[in-house]
VOKOL-807751 format. One record per residue: residue in three letters; x, y, z of N, C-alpha, C, CB in turn. Coordinates in pm, whole numbers, plus 50000, padded with zeros to 5 digits. Glycine has a CB too. Example, Ala and Ser with C-alpha at 12.3 -4.5 7.8 and 13.67 -1.06 7.14 Angstrom:
REM residues 2
ala513194943150780512304955050780513204967050780511314955350905/ser512854977550708513674989450714512905000350787514084994050572/
END
This chain:
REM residues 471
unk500854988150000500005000050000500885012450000499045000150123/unk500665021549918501805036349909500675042150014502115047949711/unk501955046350080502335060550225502585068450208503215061750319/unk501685080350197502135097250199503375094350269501015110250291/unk504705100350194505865100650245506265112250176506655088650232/unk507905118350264508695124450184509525124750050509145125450240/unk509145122949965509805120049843511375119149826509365129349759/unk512145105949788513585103249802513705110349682514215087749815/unk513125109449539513565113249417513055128749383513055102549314/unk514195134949368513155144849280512835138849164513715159049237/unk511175148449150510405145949027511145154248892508775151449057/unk511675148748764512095155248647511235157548621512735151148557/unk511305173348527510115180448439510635178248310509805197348465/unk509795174148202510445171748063511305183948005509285168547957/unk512175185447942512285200847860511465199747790513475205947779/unk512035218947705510955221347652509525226147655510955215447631/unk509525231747824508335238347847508275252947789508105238347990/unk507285258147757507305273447699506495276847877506045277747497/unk506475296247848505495297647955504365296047867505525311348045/unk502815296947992501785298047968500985285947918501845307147905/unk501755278847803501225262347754501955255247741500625259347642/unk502875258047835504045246147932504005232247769502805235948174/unk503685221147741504265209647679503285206747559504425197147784/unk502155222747592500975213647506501615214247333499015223347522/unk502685223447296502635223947161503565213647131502925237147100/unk504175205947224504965189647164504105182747164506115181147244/unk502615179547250501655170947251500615175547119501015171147401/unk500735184247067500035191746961500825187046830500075208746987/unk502525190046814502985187546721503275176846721503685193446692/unk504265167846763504975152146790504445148946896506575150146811/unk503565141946909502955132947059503775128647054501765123247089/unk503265116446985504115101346997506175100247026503725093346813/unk506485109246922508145110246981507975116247114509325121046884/unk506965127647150507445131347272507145122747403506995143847288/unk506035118047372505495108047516506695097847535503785097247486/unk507225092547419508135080847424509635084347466508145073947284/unk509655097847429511205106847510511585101247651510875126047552/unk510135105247716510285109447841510875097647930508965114647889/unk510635083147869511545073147955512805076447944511475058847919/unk513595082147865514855090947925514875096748042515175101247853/unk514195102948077513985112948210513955108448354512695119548200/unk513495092448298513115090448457511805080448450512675106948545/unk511485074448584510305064548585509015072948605510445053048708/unk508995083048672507865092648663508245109848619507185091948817/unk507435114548560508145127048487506855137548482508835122848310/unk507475147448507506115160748524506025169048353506795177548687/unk505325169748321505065179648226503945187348244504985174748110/unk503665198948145502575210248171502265208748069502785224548210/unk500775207948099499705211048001498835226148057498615196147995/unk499375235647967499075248947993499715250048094497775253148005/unk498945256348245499705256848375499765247548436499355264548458/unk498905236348433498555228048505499505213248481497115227848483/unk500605210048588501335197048581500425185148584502335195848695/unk501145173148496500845160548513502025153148470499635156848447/unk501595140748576502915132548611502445118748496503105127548821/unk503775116648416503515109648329504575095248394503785117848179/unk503885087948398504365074848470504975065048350502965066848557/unk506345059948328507195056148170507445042848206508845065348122/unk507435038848367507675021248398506545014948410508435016948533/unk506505004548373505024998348335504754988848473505034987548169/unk505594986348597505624985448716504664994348781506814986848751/unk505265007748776504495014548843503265015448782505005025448869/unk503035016548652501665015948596500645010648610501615014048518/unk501384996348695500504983848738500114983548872501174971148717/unk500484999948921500494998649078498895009149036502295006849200/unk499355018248921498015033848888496825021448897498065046448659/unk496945014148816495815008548744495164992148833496515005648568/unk496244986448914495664973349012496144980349099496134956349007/unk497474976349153497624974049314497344992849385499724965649354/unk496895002649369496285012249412495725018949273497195020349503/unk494975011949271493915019849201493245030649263492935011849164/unk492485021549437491785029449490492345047349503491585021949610/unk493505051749464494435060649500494445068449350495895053349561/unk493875066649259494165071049132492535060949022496245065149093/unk491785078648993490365071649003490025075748841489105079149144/unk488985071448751489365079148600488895093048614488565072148456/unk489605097048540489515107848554490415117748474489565108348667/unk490415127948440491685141948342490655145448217493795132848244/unk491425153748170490915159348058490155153847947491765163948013/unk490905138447927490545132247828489155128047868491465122247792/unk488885121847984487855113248006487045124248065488145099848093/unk486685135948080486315149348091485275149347939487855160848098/unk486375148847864485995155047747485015144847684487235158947657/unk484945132447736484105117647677482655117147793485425098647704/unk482645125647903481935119148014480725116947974481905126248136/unk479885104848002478145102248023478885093248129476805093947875/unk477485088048197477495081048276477475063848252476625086548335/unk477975062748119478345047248074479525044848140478575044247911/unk479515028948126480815017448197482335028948164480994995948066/unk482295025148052484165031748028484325047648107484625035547804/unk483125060848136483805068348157482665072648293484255076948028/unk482465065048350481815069548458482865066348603480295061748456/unk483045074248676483865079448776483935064048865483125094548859/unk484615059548927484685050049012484385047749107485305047649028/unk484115034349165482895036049341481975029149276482055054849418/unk480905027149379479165022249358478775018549186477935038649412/unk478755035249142478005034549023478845021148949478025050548934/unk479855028848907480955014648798481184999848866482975020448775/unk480824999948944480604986348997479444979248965480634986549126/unk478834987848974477034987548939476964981848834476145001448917/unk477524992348723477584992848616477934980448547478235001748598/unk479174971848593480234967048509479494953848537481954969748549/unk478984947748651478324938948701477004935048578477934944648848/unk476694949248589475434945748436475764942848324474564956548382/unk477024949648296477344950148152478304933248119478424967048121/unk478564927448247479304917548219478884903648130479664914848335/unk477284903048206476884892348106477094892247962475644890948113/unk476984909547875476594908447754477924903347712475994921047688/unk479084906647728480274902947709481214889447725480614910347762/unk480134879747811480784868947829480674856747647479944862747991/unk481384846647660482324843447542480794834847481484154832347584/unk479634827547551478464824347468477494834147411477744816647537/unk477834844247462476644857547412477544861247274476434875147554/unk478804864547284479504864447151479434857547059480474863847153/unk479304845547117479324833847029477864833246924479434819847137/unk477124836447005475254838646971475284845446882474144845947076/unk475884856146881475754865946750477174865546640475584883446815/unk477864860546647479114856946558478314852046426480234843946632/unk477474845146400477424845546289476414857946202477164832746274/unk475544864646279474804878046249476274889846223473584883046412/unk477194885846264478464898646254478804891846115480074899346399/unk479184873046100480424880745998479504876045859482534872246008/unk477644875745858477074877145765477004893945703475924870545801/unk477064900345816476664916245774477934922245785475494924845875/unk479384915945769480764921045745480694916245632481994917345829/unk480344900645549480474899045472479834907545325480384889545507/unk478854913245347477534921045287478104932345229476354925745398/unk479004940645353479504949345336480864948445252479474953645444/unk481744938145247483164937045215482614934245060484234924145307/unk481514926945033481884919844891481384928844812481314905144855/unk480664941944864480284954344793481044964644744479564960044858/unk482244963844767482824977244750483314969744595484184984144889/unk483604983044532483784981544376485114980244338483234993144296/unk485774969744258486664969844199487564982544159486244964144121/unk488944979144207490044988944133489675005144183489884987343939/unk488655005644293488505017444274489085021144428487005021444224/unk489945033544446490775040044552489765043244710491395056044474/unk489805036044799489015039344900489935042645002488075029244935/unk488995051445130489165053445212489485044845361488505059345191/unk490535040245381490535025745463489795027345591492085020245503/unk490875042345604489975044045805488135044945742490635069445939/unk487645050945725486265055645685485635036745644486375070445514/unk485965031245579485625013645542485815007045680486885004845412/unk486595008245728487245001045872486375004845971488815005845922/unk485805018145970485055025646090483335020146046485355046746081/unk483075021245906481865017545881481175002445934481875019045746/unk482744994945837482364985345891482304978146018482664981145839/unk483244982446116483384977546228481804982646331484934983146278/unk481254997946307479914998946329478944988646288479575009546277/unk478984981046135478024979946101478254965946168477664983545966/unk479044957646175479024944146323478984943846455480044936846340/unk478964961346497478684965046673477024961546609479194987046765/unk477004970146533475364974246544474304962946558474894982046410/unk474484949746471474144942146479474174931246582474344941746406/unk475274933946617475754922546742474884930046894478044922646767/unk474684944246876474184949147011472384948846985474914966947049/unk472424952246906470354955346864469984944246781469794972046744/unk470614932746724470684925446685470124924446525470374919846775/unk469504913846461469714912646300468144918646291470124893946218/unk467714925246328466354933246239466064945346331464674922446221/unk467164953446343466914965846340467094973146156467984971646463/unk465384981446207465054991846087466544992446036464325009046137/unk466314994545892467094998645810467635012145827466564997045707/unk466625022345849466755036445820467185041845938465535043145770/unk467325035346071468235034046213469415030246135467745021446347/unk469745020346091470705015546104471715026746010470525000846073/unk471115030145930471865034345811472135052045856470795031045648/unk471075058045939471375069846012472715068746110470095073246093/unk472335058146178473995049946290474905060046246474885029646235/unk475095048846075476355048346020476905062846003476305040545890/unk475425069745954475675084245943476505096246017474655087545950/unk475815092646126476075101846251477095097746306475065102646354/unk477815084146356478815084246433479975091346374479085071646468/unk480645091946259481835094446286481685109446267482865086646206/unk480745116046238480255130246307480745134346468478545129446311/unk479995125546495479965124446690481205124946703479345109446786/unk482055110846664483325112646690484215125946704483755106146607/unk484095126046573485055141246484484645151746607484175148846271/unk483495155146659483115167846727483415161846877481395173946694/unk483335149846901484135147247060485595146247054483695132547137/unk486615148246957487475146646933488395163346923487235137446833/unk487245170346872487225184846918487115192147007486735189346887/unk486245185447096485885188347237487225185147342484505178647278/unk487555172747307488715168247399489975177647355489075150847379/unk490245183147208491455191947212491375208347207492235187747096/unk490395213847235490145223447266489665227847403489575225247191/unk490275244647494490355243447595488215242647626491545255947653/unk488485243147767486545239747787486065254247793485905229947969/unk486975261047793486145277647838485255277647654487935298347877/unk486335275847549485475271547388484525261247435486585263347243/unk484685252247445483715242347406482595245447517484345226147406/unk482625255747559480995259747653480855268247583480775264847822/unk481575274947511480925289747440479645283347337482405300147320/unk478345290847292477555287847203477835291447056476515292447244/unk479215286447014479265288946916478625274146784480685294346927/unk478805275146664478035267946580478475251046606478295273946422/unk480005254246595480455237046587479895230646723482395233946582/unk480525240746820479105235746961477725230446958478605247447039/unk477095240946907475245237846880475445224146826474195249546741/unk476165224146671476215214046611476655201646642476625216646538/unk477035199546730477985185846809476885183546892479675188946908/unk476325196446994475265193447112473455186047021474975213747215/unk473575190246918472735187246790473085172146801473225195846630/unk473585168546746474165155046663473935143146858476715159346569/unk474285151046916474715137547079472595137047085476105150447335/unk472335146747087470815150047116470155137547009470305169147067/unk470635133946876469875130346799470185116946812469915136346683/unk471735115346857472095100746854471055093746999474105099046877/unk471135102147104470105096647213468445096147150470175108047357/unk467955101647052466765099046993466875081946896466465114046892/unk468045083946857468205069346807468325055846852468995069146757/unk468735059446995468825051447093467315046947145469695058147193/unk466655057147153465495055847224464475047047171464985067647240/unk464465049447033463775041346900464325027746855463945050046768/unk465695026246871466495013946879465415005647011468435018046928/unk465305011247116465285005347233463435004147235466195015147362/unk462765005347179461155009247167460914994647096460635025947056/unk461764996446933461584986346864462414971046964462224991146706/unk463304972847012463824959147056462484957047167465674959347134/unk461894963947240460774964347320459504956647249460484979347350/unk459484966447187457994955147110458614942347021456814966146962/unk460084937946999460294924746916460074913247018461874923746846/unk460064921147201460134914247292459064907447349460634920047359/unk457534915447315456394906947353456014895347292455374913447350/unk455204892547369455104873347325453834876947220454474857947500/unk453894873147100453444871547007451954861047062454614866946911/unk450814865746994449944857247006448964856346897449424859147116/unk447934843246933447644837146856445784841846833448184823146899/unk445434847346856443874853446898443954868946934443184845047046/unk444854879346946444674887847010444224893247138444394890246961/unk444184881947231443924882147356444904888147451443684870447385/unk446404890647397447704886347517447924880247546447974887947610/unk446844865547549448114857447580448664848947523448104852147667/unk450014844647520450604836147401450264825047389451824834647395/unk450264821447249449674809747188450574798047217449464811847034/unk449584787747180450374774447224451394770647133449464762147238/unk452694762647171453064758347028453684750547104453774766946907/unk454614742146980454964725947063456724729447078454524706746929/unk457364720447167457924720847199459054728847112457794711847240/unk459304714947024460394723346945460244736446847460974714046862/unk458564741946824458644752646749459164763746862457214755646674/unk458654760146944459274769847067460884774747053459174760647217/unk461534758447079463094758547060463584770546947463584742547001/unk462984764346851463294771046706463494791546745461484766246574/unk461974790846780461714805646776463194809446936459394809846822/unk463134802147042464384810147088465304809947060464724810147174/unk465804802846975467024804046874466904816446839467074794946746/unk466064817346693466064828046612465844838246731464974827546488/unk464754840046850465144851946947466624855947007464364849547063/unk467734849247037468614847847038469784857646969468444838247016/unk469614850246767470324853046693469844871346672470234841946578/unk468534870846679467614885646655468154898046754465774882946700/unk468044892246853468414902747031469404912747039469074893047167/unk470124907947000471574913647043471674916647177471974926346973/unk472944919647226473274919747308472614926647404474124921147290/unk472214938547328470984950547397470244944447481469854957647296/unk469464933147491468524927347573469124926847662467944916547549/unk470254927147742470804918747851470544933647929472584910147836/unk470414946147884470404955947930468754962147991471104962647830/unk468124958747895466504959147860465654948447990466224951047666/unk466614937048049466064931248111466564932748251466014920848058/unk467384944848278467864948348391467034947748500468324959248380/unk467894947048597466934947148726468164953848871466214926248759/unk467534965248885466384973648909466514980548752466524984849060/unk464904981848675465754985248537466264999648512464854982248412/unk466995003548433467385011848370466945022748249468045006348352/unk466905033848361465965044448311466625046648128466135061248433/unk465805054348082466315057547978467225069147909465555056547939/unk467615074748042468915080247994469905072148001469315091048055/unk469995062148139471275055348173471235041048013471095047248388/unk470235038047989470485029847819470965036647751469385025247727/unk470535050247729471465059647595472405057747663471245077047543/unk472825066847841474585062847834475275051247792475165062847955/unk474715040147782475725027147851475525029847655475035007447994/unk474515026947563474885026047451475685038347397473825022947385/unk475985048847391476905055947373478505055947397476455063047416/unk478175049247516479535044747571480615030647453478955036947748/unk479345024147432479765014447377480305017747238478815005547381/unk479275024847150479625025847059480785035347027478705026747012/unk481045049447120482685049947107483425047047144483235055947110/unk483415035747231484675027947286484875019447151484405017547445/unk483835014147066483865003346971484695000946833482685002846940/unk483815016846795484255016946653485545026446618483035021546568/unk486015035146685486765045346592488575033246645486555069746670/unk488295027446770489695018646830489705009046743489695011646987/unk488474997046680488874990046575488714990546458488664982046584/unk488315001446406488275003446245489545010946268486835012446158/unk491025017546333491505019146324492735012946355491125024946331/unk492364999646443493174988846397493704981246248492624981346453/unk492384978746301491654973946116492894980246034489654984746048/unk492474993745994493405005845886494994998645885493525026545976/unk495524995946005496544995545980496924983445973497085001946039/unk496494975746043496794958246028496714955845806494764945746152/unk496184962745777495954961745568496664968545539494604966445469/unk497094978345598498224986345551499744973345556498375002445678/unk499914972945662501004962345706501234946945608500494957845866/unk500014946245593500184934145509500284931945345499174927345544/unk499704947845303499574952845163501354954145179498394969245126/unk502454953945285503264959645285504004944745254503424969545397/unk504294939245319504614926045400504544911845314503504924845525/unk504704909945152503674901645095504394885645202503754901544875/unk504904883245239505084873445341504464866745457505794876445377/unk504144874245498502784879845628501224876545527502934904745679/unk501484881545402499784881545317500054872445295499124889845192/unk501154863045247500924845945207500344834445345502754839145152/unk501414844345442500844831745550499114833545585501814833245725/unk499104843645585497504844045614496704839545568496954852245612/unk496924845945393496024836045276495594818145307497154835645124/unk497624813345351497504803145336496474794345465498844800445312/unk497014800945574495974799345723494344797745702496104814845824/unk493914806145632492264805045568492194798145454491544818845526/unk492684796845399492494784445291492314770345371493954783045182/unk493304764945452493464756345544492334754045645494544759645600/unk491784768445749491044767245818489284764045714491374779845912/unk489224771845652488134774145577487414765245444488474785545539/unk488714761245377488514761045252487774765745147488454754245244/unk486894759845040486254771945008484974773845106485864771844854/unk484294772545225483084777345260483324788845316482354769445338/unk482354794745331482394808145430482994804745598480594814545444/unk483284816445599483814818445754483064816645809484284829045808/unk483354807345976482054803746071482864812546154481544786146129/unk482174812346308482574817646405483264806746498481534824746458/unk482864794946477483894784646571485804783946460482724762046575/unk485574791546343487034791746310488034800346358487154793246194/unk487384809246405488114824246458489684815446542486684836246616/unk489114805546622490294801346733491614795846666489724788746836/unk491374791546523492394786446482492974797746394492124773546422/unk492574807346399493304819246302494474822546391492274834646265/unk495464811846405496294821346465497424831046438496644816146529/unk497444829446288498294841646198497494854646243498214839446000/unk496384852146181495464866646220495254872646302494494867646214/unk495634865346426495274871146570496954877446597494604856346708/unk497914871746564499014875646604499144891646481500224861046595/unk498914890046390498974902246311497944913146359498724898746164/unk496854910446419496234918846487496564924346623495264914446489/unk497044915446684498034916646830499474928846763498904894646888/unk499774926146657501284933946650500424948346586502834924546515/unk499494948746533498994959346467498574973546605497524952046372/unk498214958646727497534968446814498554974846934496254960646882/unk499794965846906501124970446970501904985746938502124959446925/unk501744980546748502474996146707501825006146711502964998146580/unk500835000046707499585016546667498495019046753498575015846512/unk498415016446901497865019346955496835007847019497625028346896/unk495485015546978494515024246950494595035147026493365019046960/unk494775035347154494955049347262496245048347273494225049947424/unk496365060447287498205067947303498375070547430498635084347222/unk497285076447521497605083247644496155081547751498015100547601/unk496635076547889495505079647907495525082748047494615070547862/unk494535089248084494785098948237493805093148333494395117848224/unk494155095248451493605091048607494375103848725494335070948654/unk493095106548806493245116248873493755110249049491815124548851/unk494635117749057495375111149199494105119649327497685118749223/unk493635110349391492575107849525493155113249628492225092549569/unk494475117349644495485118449797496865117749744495275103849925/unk497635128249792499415122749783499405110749799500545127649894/unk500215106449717500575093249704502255097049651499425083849588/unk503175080249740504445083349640503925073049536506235079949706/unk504855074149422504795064649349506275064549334503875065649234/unk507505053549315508365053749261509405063249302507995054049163/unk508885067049458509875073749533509575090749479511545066649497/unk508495092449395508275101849375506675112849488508265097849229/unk506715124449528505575128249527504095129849430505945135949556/unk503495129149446502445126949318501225135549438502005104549248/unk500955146349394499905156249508498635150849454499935176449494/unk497825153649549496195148249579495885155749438495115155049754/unk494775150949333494535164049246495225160549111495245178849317/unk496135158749107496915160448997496705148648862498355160449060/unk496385149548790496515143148659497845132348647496665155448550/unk497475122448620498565105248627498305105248510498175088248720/unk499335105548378498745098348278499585089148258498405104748165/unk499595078248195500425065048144499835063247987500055049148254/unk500735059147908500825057347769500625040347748502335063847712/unk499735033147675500155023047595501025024847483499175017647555/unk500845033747453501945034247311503605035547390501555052647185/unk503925043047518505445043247528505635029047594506125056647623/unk504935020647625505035010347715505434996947632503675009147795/unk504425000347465504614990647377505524992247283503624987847326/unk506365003347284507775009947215508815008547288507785024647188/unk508584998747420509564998847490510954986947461508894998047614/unk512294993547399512654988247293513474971147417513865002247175/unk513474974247529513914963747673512614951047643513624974747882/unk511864952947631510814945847606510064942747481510134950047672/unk510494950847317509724945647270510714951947156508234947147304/unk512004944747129513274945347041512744950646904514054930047025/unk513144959446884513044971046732511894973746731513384966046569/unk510994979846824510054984946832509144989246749510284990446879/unk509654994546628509295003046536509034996746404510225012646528/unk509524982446442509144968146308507804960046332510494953346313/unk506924959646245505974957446256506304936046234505084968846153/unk506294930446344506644914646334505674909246428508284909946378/unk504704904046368503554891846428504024881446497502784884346322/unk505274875446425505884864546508506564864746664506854860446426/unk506694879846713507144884646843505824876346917507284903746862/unk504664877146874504024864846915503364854346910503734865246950/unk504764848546879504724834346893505284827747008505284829146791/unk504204812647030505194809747132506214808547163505184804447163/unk507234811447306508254811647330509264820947310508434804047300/unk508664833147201508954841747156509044857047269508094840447048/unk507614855347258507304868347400507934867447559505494868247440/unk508564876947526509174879747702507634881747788510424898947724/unk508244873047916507554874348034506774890048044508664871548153/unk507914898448031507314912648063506374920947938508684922348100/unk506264914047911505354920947758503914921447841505234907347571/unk503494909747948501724911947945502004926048046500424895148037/unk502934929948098503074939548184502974952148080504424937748273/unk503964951348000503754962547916502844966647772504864963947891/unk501864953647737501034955447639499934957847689500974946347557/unk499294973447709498434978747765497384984247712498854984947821/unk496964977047583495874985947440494314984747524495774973347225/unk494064971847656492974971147677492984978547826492504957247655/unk494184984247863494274985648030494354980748102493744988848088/unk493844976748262494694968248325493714967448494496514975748321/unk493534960248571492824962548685491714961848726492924969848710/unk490544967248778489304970448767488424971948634489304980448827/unk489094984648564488924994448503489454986948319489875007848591/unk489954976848331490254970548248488924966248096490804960148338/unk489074966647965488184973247894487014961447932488664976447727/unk486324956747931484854947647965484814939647831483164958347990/unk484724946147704484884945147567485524933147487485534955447540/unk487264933947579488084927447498487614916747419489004923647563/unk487034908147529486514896047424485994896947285485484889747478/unk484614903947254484074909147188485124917247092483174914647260/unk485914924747122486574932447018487704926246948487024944147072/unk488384915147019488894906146927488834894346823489294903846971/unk486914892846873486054884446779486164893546685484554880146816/unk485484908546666485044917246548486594914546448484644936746606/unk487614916146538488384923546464489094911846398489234934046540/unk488744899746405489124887646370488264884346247489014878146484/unk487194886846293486164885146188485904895646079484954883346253/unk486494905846074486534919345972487974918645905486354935646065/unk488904912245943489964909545903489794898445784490734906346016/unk489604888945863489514876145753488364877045670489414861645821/unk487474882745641486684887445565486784898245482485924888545620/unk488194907145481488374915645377489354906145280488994930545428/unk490334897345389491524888545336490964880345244492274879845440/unk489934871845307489384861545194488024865145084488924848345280/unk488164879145109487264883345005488014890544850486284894445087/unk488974896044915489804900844773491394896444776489774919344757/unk491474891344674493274885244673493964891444635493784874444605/unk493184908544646494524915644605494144930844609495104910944444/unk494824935444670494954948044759496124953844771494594946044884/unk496484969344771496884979244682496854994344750495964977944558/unk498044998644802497925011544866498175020544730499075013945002/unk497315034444698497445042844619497595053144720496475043644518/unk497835059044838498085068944871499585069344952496945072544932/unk500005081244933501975080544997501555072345154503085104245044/unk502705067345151502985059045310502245070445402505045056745368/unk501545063845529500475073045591501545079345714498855063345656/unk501705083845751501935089345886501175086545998501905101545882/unk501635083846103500985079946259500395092746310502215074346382/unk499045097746339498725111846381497555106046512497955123446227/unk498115108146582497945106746749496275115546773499635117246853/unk495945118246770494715122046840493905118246955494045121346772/unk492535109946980492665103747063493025085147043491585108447122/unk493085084146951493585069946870494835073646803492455063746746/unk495185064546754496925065746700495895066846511498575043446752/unk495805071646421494635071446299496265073646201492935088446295/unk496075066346064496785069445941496435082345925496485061145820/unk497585089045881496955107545836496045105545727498305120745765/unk496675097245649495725093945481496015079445449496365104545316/unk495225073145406495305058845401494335052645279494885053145547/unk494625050945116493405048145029494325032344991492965062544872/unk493535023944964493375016244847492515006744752493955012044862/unk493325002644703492144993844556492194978144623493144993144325/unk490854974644615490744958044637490624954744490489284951544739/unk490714943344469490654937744307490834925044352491874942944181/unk489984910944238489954901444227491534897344195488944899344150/unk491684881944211492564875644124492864880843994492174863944108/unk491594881743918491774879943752492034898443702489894870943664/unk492224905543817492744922043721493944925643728492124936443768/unk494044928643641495344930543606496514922643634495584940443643/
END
């Protein structure tokens, strides 16, 4: 347990502070080189954002002390998760409620509820992948983001939500995004002012909770028992038509029900939160996996043979099931190294509860903790040439002991993402479904650049899918 003590170490301040916005224009211009500097400096390191210090924690020891062994001491909390707040699982404050919370949300996430809808995901990934048009230059992040929505969407409200919901979804989120993404890098004295991009963002959250509401009306009425006379009460049927129909109720539900059947239930703001929550924790982290794991392999043709060859093997020619996912293990390791180099989150903050030392350092009640997955998974002691994108680092026997310490894309503790499961099905299943849908794929835009925001995103990222037989 850490003891308010006198601090043995002084705390280093990074260089490079200006007055007035102290570190923000290295976190503005070079994140990523700069967050990853700072393990030069020291195991804990102060920088300024504007006036205000935060202690950036670079040993993944101590990280494991922020995030498990005193958590209670460091709660979510900073700017970032400021700038995201409703009262859903990922950004609701710690104590009672998120306990509350996480307890409910656990069923939807366990590995048979995934399993239930795995094949409703990689029918409506497939729908989407075999549509896009030949030879013609696309947008990867924007395909990656669509599609990775369009297998939340289904997997949560399940396979017969309205069309014209669904297709608004697609509309509006990466709107939402883009304007919470604005919100988080601009100071808050702007983002309270009533200016337009304001209205317009406070517009768009307003409409996405109307979508929610109608999502949640229709899963409501798919839920009454159907009858046979118009009386109410449900009709007889025999055993196994019964079976049948809870199947198909099942495959239909999505995950949403597990929420709908709460108890004590859940008003209808706290459903818009928890679904809001979900859906940006969901889509912008793996359609921007996604982006780069195709980038890597459009790069790599070595890496694209073994994979090819892995689904040919697992699959042959039928479609992808969901009991194949386990044997993809090329795919999972290329998705594992994709989510090493590039994120999805770069930085992320927790607010210190009480002085605390950490690491022989002072750390004052108040103050902003942030820790990086990205400097933790660049850490070149633990994860040799950092900057080489190699799947086989995991393989067995391969990975150092200290890697589960320092591979931190889902977090770690309590607070640890609820999701994972679920997000390594999608991203398994959106993968091998672009792979075994086109045999040949094609970057047309210059090599992308890494641009840090609140995800690690390609600056620009296009290419051409094409059959075997072009060109």
């Amino acid at each position: 347990m850490s003891a308010t003590t006198t601090p043995s170490v002084p705390t280093p301040t990074a260089p490079g502070s200006l007055p007035l916005i102290g570190h923000a224009h290295r976190l503005a211009r070079d994140p990523l080189p700069f967050i990853t500097s700072l393990r030069r400096h020291g195991s804990v390191v102060r920088i300024r954002i504007g006036p205000s210090p935060a202690y950036v924690v670079t040993d993944p020891a101590l990280t494991r002390r922020v995030l498990v062994t005193d958590a209670a001491h460091f709660v979510k909390g900073g700017r970032i998760i400021d700038a995201l707040r409703v009262d859903g699982l990922a950004t609701v404050a710690d104590g009672d409620a998120h306990l509350r919370n996480r307890r409910l949300m656990q069923p939807m996430f366990n590995t048979s509820h995934i399993a239930d809808r795995g094949h409703a995901m990689i029918g409506q990934v497939r729908t989407l992948v075999e549509a896009w048009p030949e030879d013609v230059p696309r947008d990867v992040c924007a395909d990656m983001n669509r599609t990775a929505l369009a297998a939340f969407l289904v997997a949560l409200f399940g396979t017969d939500l309205p069309g014209h919901l669904e297709n608004e979804f697609t509309a509006l989120m990466p709107e939402i995004m883009k304007g919470t993404i604005r919100q988080t890098l601009l100071p808050a004295w702007i983002t309270g002012l009533p200016l337009p991009a304001n209205r317009t963002h406070a517009a768009r959250v307003a409409r996405l909770r109307t979508l929610i509401d109608q999502a949640v009306d229709h899963r409501s009425d798919r839920g009454r028992p159907s009858t046979a006379d118009g009386t109410g009460e449900p009709s007889a049927e025999c055993p196994r038509a019964a079976a049948a129909r809870r199947e198909e109720g099942t495959e239909r539900a999505g995950l949403f029900a597990a929420l709908l059947t709460a108890e004590p239930p859940l008003t209808r703001q706290q459903l818009q939160d928890e679904v809001i929550t979900l859906l940006t924790g969901a889509i912008e982290t793996t359609g921007t996996t996604l982006a780069w794991a195709l980038y890597e392999i459009s790069r790599n043709p070595a890496i694209e043979r073994l994979l090819r060859d892995e689904l040919t093997t697992v699959c042959g020619d039928r479609p992808l099931r969901h009991e194949d996912l386990d044997r993809l293990v090329h795919v999972r390791r290329v998705l594992q190294e994709a989510i090493r180099k590039y994120g999805p989150a770069w930085m992320v903050t927790r607010t210190a509860t009480r002085d605390v030392e950490l690491g022989g350092h002072l750390v004052p009640e108040g103050a902003d903790v942030v820790w990086s997955p990205h400097l933790h998974q660049h850490d070149p002691r633990v994860f040799p040439e950092p900057g080489v994108f190699d799947p086989d680092r995991w393989a067995p026997g391969r990975t150092p002991a200290a890697a589960r310490g320092s591979f931190l894309a889902f977090g770690d503790g309590r607070r640890k993402c609820i999701g994972e499961n679920f997000a390594w099905t999608e991203l398994q299943i959106v993968l091998a479904t672009v792979v075994r849908t086109w045999p040949r794929f094609t970057v047309t835009s210059p090599a992308p650049s890494a641009r840090a925001v609140v995800t690690v995103k390609p600056d620009r990222l296009t290419m051409t899918f094409a059959s075997a037989m072009s060109g």
